[in-house]
C-alpha positions as CSV (number, residue, x, y, z in Angstrom):
1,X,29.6,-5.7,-75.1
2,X,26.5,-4.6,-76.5
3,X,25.3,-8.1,-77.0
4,X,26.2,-9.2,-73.5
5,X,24.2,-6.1,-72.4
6,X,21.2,-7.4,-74.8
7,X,21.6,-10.8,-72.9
8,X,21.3,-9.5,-69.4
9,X,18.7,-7.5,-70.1
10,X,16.8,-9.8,-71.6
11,X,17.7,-12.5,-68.6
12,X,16.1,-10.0,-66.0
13,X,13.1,-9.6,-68.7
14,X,12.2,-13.2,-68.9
15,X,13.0,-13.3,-64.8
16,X,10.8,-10.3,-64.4
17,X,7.7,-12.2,-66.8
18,X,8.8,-15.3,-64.8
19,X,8.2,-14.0,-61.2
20,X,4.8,-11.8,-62.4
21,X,3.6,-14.7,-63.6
22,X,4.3,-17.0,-60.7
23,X,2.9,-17.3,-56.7
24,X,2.6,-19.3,-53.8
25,X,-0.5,-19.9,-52.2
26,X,0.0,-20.5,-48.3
27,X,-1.9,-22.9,-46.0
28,X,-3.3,-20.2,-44.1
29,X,-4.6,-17.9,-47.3
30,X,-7.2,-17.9,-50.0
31,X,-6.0,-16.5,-53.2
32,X,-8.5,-15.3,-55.3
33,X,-7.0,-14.6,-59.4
34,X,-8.7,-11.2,-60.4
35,X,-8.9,-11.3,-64.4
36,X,-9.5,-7.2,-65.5
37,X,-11.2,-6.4,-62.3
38,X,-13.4,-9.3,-62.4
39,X,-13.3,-12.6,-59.9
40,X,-11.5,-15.6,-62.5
41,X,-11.2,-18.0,-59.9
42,X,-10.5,-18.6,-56.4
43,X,-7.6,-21.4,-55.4
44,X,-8.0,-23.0,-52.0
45,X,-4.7,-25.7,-52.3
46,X,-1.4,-24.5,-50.9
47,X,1.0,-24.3,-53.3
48,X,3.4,-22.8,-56.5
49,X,0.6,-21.0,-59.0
50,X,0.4,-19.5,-62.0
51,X,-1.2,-16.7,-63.8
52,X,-1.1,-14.2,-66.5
53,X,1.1,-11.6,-65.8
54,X,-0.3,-8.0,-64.7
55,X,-2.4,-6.0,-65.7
56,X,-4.3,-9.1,-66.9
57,X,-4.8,-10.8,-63.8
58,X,-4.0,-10.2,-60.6
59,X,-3.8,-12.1,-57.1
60,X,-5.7,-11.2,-53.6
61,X,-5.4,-13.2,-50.6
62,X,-7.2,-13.9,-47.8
63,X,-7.2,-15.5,-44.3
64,X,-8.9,-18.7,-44.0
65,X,-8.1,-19.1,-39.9
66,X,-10.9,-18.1,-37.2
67,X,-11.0,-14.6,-36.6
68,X,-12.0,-13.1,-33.8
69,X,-14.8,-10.1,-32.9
70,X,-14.6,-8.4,-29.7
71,X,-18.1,-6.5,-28.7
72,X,-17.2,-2.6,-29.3
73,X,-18.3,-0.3,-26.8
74,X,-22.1,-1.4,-26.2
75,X,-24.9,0.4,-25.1
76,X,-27.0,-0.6,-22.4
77,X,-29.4,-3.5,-22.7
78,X,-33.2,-4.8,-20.9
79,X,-33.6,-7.7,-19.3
80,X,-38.0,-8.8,-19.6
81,X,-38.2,-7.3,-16.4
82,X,-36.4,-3.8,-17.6
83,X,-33.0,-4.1,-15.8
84,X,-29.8,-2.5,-17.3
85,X,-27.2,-4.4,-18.5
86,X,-24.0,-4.4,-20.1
87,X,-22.6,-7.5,-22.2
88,X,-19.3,-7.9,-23.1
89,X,-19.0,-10.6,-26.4
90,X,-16.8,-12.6,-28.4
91,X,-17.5,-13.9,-31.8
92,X,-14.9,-16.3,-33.3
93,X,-15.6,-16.6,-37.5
94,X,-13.8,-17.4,-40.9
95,X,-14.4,-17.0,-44.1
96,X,-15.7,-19.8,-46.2
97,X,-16.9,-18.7,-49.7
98,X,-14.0,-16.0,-50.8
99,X,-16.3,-15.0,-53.4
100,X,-19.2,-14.2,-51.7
101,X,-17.1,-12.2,-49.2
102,X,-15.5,-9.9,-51.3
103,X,-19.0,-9.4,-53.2
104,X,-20.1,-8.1,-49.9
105,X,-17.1,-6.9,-48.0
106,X,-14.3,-6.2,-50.3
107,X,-11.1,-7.6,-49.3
108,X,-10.7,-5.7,-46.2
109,X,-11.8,-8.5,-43.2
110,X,-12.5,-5.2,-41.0
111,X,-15.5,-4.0,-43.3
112,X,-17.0,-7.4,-42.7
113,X,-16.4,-6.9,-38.8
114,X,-18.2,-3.7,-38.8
115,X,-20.7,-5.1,-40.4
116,X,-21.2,-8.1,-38.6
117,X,-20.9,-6.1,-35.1
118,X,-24.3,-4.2,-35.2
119,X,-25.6,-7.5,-36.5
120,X,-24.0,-9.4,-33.3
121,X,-25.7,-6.9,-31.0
122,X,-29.3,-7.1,-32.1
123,X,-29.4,-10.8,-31.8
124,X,-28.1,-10.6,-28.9
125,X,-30.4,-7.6,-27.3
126,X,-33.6,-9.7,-28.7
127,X,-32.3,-13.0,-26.8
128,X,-31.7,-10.8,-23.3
129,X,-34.9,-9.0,-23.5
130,X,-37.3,-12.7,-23.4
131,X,-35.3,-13.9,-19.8
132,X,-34.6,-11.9,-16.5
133,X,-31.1,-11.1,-15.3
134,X,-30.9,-14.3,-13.5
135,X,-31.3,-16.5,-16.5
136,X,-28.7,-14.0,-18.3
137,X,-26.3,-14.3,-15.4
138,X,-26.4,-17.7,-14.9
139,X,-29.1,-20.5,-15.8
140,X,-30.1,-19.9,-19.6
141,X,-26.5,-18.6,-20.6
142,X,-25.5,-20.8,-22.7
143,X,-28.7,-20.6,-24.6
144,X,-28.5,-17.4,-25.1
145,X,-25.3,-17.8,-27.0
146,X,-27.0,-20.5,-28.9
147,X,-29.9,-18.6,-30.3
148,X,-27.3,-15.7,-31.0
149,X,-25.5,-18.2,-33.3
150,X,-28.7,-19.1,-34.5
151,X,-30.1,-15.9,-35.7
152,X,-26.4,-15.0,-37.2
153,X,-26.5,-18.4,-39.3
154,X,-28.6,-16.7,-42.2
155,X,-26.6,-13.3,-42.2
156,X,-23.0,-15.0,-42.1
157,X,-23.7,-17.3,-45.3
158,X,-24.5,-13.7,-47.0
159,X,-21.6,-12.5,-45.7
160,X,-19.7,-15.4,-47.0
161,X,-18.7,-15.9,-43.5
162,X,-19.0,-18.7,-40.9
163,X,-19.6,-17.6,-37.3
164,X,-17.9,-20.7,-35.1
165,X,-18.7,-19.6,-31.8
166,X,-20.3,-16.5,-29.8
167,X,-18.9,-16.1,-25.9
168,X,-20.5,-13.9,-23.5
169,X,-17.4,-12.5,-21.3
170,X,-19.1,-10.4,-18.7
171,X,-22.6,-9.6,-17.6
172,X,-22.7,-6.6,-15.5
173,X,-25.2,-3.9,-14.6
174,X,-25.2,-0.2,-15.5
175,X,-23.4,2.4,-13.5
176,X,-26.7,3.1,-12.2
177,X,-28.1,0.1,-11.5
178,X,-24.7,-1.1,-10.1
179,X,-24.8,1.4,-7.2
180,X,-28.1,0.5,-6.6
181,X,-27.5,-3.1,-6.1
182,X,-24.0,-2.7,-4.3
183,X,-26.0,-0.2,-1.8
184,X,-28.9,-3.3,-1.2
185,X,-26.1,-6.1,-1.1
186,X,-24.4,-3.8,2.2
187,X,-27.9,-3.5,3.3
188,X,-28.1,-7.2,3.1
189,X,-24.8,-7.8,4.8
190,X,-25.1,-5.8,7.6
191,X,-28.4,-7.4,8.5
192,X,-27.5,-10.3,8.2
193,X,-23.7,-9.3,10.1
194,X,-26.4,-7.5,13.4
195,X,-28.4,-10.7,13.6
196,X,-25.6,-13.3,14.0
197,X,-24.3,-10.9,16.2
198,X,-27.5,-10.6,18.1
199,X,-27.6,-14.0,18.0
200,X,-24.0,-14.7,19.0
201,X,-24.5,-12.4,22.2
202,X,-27.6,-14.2,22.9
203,X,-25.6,-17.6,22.7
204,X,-23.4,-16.1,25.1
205,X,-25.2,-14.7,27.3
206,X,-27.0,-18.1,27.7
207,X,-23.3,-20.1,27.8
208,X,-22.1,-17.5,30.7
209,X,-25.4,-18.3,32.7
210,X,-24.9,-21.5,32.5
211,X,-21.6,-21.4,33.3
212,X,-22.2,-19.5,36.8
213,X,-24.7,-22.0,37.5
214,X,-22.3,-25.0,37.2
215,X,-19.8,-22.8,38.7
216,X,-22.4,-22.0,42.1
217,X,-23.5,-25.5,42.0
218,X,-20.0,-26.8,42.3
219,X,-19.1,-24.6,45.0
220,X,-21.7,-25.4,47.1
221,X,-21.1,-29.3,46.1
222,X,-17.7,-28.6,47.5
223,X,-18.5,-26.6,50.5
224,X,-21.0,-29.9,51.6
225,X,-18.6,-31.9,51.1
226,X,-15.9,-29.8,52.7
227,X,-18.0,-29.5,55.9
228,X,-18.8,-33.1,56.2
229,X,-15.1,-34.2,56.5
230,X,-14.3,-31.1,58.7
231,X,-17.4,-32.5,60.9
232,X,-16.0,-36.2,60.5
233,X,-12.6,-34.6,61.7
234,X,-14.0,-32.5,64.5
235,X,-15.8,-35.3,65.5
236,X,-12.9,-38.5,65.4
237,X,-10.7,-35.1,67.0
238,X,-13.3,-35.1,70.4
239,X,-13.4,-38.0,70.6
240,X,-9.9,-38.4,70.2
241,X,-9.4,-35.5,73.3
242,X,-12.0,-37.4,75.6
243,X,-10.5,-40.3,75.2
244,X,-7.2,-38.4,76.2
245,X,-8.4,-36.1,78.7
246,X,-10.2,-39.4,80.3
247,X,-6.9,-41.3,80.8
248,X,-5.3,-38.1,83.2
249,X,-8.2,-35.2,84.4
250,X,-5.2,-33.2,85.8
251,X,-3.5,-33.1,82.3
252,X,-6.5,-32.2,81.0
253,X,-7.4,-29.1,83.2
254,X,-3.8,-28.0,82.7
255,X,-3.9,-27.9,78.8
256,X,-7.3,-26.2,78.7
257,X,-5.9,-23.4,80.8
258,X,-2.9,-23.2,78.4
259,X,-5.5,-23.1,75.0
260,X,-7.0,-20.0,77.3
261,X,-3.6,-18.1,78.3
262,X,-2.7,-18.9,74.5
263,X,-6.1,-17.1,73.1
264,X,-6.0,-14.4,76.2
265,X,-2.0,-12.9,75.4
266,X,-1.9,-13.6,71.3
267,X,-0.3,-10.0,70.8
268,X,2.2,-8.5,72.9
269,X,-0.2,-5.2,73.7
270,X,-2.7,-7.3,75.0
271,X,-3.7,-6.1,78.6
272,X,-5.8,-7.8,80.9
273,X,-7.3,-6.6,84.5
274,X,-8.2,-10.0,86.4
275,X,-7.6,-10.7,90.2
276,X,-4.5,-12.4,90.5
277,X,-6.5,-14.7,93.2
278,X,-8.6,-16.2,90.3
279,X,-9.4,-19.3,89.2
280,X,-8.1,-18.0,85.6
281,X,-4.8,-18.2,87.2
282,X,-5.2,-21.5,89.2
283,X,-2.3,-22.9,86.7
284,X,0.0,-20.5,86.7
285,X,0.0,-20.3,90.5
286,X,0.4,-23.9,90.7
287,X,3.5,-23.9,88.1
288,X,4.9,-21.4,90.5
289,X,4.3,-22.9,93.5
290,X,5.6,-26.4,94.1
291,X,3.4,-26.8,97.4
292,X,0.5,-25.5,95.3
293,X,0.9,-27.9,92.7
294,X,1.0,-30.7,95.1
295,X,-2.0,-29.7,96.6
C-alpha cells in the first residue's frame, strides 16, 4: 500500500511539474516569460509553451486587440476666437511592443490609459485653439483628428502603444455659452417667423384685393350683359304687343285696363275713392252692361 501511495504521489508530482511548466498562448494575448523578475522573452505565436517552472519564470499576458479610450470628464476648451467648448473623444489603440509597455506601464492596460488621456487632451486642446468653432464643428474636423494622431505618434511608440484612430463624438458649447446661443437662435427664429408672417399678410392682403376686384369687375360684366338681353327682351316684347295691340285696338284698350285693375286691387285692404262715372272704370261698365259694350 505504501508503494502504491509513493506512486500516486509521485504521478500528481510529475503532473503538478508538468502543468507549471506548460501554457497556451491564445490568438488574442501576448505572453511575456518573466525569468526572476526580469523580462526573458516575449512570445507572439498562439500556441502550447513551455517554461521553467515557478519561481524561476513566470508568464504575463497581454491583449493584443484595439482597445478603446473614452475622453473622461473634460474641462472646457478655446476655440482662436475664445468660445467655450466641450469635446467628447474616442481613441482606439493596441499594444505593439509588450516590452516597452510594461517598462512604462506595468501590466495593468488602465495605467497606460490614464496616462495616455491627459496626453489625448492636450493635443487635442492645441489643434482647437488654431481654428474657430465652425471649422471644429464642421469644415476642418477631420483634420483635427488627424493632427491629434499626429502629435500622439511620438508618445504612443514610448508608450509601446499604437493609437489606430482618434474620433471626435460631440462638439458642444458650455452651459454658459449654450444658453447664450439657444437665447440668439429664438431670437433668430422669431424674426425670421414675424417677417414671413408680415410677409404672408401682405401677400394676402394683396390676393384678397385682387380678388374683390375681379369679383366687382365680373359683376358689373354681368350686370351689362344682363341689361342688354333684358333690353333685347323688352324691346322684341313691344314690339311683339304693338304688333298685337295693332291687329284689334278694342282688345288692346281692354287688356291695359285689366294690367291697371290688376296693379290698383293687389291686396285685399286696398281702398280706392274714384267716381264710379270715370273713365278708370270705362271697362268694367262695359263688362256689365251688354248695351254699353256694344256701344
Amino acid at each position: 500500500m505504501n508503494k502504491i501511495g509513493m506512486i500516486v504521489a509521485g504521478a500528481l508530482l510529475a503532473l503538478m511539474l508538468a502543468a507549471s511548466t506548460l501554457f497556451v498562448v491564445n490568438q488574442k494575448d501576448f505572453a511575456v516569460v518573466y525569468a526572476l523578475g526580469e523580462i526573458k522573452e516575449v512570445i507572439t505565436t498562439p500556441g502550447l509553451k513551455f517554461k521553467l517552472p515557478p519561481p524561476f519564470q513566470n508568464v504575463v499576458f497581454l491583449d493584443r486587440r484595439v482597445q478603446s479610450l473614452d475622453s473622461p470628464e473634460t474641462r472646457p476648451m478655446f476655440t482662436a476666437e475664445k468660445k467655450s467648448l466641450v469635446i467628447d473623444w474616442l481613441v482606439k489603440w493596441r499594444i505593439t511592443d509588450p516590452k516597452q509597455f510594461i517598462r512604462n506601464n506595468g501590466v495593468d492596460v488602465r495605467n497606460a490609459e490614464n496616462r495616455l488621456s491627459p496626453i489625448v487632451q492636450a493635443a487635442l486642446n492645441e489643434e482647437v485653439t488654431k481654428r474657430d468653432v465652425r471649422a471644429v464643428l464642421s469644415t476642418e474636423r477631420d483634420k483635427v483628428m488627424q493632427g491629434v494622431m499626429r502629435r500622439l505618434a511620438d508618445d504612443a511608440k514610448s508608450f509601446g502603444i499604437e493609437v489606430v484612430d482618434v474620433r471626435i463624438k460631440r462638439v458642444d458649447f458650455s452651459v454658459n455659452i449654450t444658453d447664450a446661443v439657444y437665447r440668439r437662435m429664438e431670437s433668430e427664429r422669431k424674426r425670421v417667423a414675424n417677417e414671413l408672417r408680415s410677409t404672408g399678410n401682405a401677400e394676402g392682403e394683396k390676393i384678397r384685393a385682387d380678388a374683390d376686384k375681379q369679383r366687382e369687375v365680373i359683376i358689373a360684366e354681368a350686370y351689362r350683359d344682363a341689361q342688354k338681353i333684358k333690353g333685347e327682351g323688352d324691346a322684341k316684347a313691344s314690339a311683339l304687343y304693338a304688333d298685337a295691340f295693332g291687329r284689334d285696338p278694342q282688345f288692346a284698350e281692354f287688356y291695359r285696363s285689366l294690367e291697371a285693375y290688376r296693379a290698383s286691387f293687389r291686396n285685399k285692404s286696398d281702398v280706392m275713392v274714384v267716381d264710379p262715372g270715370s273713365d278708370f272704370f270705362k271697362a268694367m261698365r262695359g263688362a256689365g252692361n251688354p248695351g254699353s259694350a256694344k256701344k
